[in-house]
N, C-alpha and C positions, 0 to 999 in steps of 0.2 A: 504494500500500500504506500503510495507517494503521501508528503509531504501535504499535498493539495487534498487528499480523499483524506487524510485525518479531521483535517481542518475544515473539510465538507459534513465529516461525521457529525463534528459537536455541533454543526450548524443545525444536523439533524435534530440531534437530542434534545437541543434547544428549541427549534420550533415545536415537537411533540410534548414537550412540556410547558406549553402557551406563553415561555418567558426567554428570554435571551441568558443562557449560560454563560460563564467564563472560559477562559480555556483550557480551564482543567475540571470540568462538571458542572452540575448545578452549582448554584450559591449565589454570591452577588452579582451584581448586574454589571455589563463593560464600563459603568462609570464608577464602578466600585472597585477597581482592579490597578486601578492608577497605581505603581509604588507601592505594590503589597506580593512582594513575591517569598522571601526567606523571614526573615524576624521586623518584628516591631512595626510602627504608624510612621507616618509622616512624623507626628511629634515626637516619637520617640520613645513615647510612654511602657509600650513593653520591649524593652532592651535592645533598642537602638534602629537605627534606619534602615532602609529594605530597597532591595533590589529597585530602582527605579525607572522600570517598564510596564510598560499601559498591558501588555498582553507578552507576559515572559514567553510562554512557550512558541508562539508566532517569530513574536522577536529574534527570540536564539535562534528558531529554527532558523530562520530567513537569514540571520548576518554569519551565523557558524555555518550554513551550508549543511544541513544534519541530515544524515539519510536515515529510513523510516523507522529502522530498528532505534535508532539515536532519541527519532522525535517520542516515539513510546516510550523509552528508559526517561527521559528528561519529564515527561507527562507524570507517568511515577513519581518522580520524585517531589514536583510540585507541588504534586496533589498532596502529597505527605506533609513537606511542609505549610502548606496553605491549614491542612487540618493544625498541624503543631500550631501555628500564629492565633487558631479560633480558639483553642483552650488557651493560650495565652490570655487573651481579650478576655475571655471569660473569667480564667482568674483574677485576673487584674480590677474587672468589674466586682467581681467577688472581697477583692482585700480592699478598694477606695471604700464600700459599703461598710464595711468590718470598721476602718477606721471611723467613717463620721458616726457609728454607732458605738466606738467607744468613748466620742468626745462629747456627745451626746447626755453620756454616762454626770450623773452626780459628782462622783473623784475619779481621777485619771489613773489607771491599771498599765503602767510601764511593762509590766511584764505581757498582758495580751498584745498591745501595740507592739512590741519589740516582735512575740509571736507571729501576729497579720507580716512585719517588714519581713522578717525571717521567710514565709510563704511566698514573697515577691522574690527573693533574691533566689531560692527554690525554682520557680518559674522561668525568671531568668536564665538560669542557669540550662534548664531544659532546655528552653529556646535554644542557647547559642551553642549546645550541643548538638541538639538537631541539626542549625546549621553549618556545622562542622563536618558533620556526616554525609551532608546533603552535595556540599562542596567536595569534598574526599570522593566521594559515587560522581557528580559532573567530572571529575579533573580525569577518574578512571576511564569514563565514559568518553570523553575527548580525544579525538586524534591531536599528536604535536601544532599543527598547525592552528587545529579548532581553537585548541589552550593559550594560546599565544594571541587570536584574535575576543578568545574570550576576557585573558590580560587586558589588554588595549582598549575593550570598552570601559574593563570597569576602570584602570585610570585615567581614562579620559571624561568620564563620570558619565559616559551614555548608559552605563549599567554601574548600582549605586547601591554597595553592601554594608 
């Protein structure tokens, strides 16, 4: 399957389920895809800045040249990540609650709040293991040449980790 018939597919599965996918499944919609490919938001909030392409898998495929076995391995791994970043947000939604519900509180409990920070830096840390992992699997995944033009965007900042 070329490059063009994967990329035909999700248009598929998109139209079949009455909404426009991303490109790596259901979920948010192509305006919600802006700079959200390995960890964290735009602001940064869950541990640090993120790939900054509108549609990673598109993208890579088209400027690495990826053949079809490449563009599935890289769809994989996205999607792994993308899930890894939605527990991110969830937890992270989880410990701001935590905090304003202990400040909330009558007297302030140093030890729960130190607990909620501890659960972020946890999260964290999953995060940017994941994308350690996820990085280590594309760099296997790359031919020399791919690796080297993959280099160049992200220091050129067209691709933003």
């Amino acid at each position: 399957m070329h490059m063009h018939n994967v990329v035909r597919e999700f248009w598929r599965h998109a139209q079949a389920h009455g909404h426009r996918c991303g490109p790596m499944g259901c979920g948010p919609t192509d305006s919600d895809w802006g700079a959200r490919f390995a960890m964290g938001d735009q602001d940064g909030e869950c541990g640090g800045a993120a790939f900054g392409v509108r549609r990673p898998l598109r993208f890579l495929a088209y400027k690495l040249d990826l053949d079809d076995d490449q563009v599935s391995e890289l769809a994989a791994i996205l999607s792994e990540l993308k899930t890894e970043r939605a527990q991110a947000a969830v937890d992270h939604r989880r410990s701001t609650s935590a905090f304003a519900d202990a400040m909330a509180g009558e007297a302030f409990d140093a030890g729960r709040v130190a607990a909620i920070a501890q659960e972020r830096v946890k999260t964290a840390e999953s995060l940017r293991d994941a994308v350690v992992r996820a990085l280590e699997r594309i760099h296997r995944l790359l031919r020399p040449e791919q690796r080297s033009r993959f280099a160049y965007l992200v220091r050129t900042g067209a691709l933003v980790i």
